[in-house]
C-alpha positions, 0 to 999 in steps of 0.5 A: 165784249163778245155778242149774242143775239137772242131770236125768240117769241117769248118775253119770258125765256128772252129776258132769262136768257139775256139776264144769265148772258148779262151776267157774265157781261157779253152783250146781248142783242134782244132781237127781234121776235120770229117770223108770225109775231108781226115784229122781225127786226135785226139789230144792226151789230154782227153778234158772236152767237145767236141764241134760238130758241125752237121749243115750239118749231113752225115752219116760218121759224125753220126758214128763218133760220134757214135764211139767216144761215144763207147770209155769207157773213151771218153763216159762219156764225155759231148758233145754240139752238134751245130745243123740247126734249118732247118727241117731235119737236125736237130739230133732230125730227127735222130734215130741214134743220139737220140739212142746213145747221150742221157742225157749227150749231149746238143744241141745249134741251129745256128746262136747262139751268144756268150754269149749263147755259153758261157753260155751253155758251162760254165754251162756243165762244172760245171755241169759235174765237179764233175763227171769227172774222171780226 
């Protein structure tokens, strides 16, 4: 059963998330919320994707990311970054994210429905299945 990790702030969009990915049976590791929320806890699993979602960017999340990216194990990784389609905050306007997430991350702008969520991630797993290390 492939894992996703869901790094986001909101009990809202987290819940949406894991109960669409639930629903095609992966397992859904429910982080843990970003840096600023007062709670940052890894689950102790390696996932397969890690869902993040950047609606709102604050610096602590961009060096989150960055540091989750600098892990060896955790880097190669695909990431689907939900981003605002809403003028600066989208990660395109960041240099930061441009520079340490490139090819092996994805972008999915809200409002998104489920079965574009579904699909972007069922075609991120197979596509990343026959690299993966574990």
């Amino acid at each position: 059963m492939k894992k996703i990790l869901i790094l986001e702030g909101g009990r809202a969009i987290s819940n949406m998330i894991s109960n669409f990915n639930e629903s095609e049976n992966y397992k859904v590791l429910l982080s843990v919320s970003f840096p600023g929320n007062g709670n940052l806890k890894l689950p102790g699993e390696i996932p397969d994707l890690v869902i993040a979602d950047l609606t709102s960017i604050k610096k602590e999340k961009v060096e989150f990311l960055m540091l989750l990216k600098s892990n060896p194990v955790i880097s190669m990784i695909p990431f689907l970054l939900i981003t605002s389609n809403k003028g600066k905050e989208t990660p395109g306007n960041h240099t930061e994210l441009r520079e340490n997430f490139p090819k092996q991350n994805y972008y999915l702008n809200k409002p998104f429905s489920k079965e574009s969520l579904l699909t972007l991630v069922m075609r991120i797993l197979k596509q990343y299945e026959s690299i993966s290390p574990w």
